[in-house]
C-alpha positions as CSV (number, residue, x, y, z in Angstrom):
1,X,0.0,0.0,0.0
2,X,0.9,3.4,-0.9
3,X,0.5,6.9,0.8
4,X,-1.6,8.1,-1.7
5,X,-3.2,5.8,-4.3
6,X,-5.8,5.7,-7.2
7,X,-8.4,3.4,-6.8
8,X,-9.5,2.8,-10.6
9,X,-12.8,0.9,-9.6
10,X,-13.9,4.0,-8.0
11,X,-12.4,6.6,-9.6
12,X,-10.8,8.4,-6.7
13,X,-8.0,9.0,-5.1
14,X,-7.3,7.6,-1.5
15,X,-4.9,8.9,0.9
16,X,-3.9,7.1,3.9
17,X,-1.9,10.1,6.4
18,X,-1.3,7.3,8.7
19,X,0.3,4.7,6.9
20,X,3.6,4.6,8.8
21,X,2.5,5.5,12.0
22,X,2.5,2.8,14.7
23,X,-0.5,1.9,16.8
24,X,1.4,3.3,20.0
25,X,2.3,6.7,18.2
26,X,-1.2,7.5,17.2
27,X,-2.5,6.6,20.8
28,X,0.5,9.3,22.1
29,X,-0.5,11.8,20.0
30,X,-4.7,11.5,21.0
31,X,-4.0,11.5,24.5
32,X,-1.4,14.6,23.8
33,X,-3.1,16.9,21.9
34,X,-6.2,15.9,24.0
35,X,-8.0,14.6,20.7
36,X,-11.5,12.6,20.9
37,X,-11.3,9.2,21.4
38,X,-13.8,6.2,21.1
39,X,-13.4,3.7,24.2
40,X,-14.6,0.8,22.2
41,X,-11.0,0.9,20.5
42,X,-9.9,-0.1,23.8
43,X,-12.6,-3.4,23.8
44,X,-11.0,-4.1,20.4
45,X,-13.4,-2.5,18.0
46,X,-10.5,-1.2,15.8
47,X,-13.1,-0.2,13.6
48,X,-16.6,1.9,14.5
49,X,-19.3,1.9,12.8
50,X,-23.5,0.9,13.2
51,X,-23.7,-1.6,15.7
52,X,-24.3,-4.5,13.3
53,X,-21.4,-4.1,11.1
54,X,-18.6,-4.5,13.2
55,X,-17.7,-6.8,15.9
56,X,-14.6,-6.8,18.1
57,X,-11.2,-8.0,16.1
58,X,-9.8,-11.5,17.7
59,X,-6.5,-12.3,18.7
60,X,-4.5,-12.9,15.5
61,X,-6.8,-11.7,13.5
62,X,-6.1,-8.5,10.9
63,X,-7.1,-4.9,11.6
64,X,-10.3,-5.3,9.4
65,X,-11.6,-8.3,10.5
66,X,-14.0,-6.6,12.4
67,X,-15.6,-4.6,9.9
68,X,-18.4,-6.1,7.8
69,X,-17.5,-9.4,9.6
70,X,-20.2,-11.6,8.2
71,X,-18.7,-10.8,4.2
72,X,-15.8,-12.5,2.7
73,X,-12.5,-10.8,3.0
74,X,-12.3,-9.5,0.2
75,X,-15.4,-6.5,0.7
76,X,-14.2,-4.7,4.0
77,X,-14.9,-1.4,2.1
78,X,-17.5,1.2,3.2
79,X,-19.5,1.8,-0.1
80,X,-19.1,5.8,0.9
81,X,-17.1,5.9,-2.3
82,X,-18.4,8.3,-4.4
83,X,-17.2,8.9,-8.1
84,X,-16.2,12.6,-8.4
85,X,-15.3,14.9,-11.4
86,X,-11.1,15.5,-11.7
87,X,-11.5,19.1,-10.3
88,X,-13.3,17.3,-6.9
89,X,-10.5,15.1,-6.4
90,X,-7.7,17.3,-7.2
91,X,-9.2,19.7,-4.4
92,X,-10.1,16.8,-2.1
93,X,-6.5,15.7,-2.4
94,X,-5.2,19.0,-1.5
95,X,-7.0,19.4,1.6
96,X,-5.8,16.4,2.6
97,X,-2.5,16.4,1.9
98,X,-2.7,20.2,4.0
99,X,-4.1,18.8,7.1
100,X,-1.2,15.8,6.6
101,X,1.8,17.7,6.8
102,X,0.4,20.0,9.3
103,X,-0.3,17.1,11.4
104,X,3.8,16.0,10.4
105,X,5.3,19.3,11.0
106,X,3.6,19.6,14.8
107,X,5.0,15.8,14.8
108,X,8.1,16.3,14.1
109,X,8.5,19.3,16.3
110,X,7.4,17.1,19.6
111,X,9.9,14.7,18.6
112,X,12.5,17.3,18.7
């Protein structure tokens, strides 16, 4: 996987700005910068969503087990994908890419 990849079934770009981090780094920075958190991560529900979707992960088990449990592992994929025009994407990518190296930058500068 890739930081920022195009999904071709869905026509969009999808970023992930957390790629690299490990579990324990984003769990510093929430409790640091005082950011909301969802105690059912702590039961194992890596994943939230509607009550009937998801389902603690197991021991073992990967880090979208949970989600959509009672589908085959190959649709652990919201649907929320919508197909945009080039202009949507290109500003939707932007914005994230923004908020990710802000969220680096103030990183980097608690590491230091």
């Amino acid at each position: 996987m890739q930081q920022l990849e195009w999904d071709e079934s869905h026509k969009l770009f999808k970023f992930h700005p957390l790629l690299y981090w490990r579990t324990k780094e984003v769990k510093d920075f929430i409790s640091k910068h005082n950011i909301p958190y969802n105690p059912l991560h702590d039961k194992g529900f890596i994943s939230i969503g509607c009550a009937p979707c998801i389902r603690a992960v197991k021991n073992g088990e990967g880090f979208r087990a949970g989600r959509w449990w009672w589908e085959d592992n190959s649709k652990k994929e919201c649907g929320l994908h919508i197909i945009k025009e080039p202009e949507q994407v290109q500003d939707q990518v932007q914005e994230e890419l923004s908020s990710y190296l802000l969220i680096n930058i103030a990183r980097q500068r608690n590491l230091k």
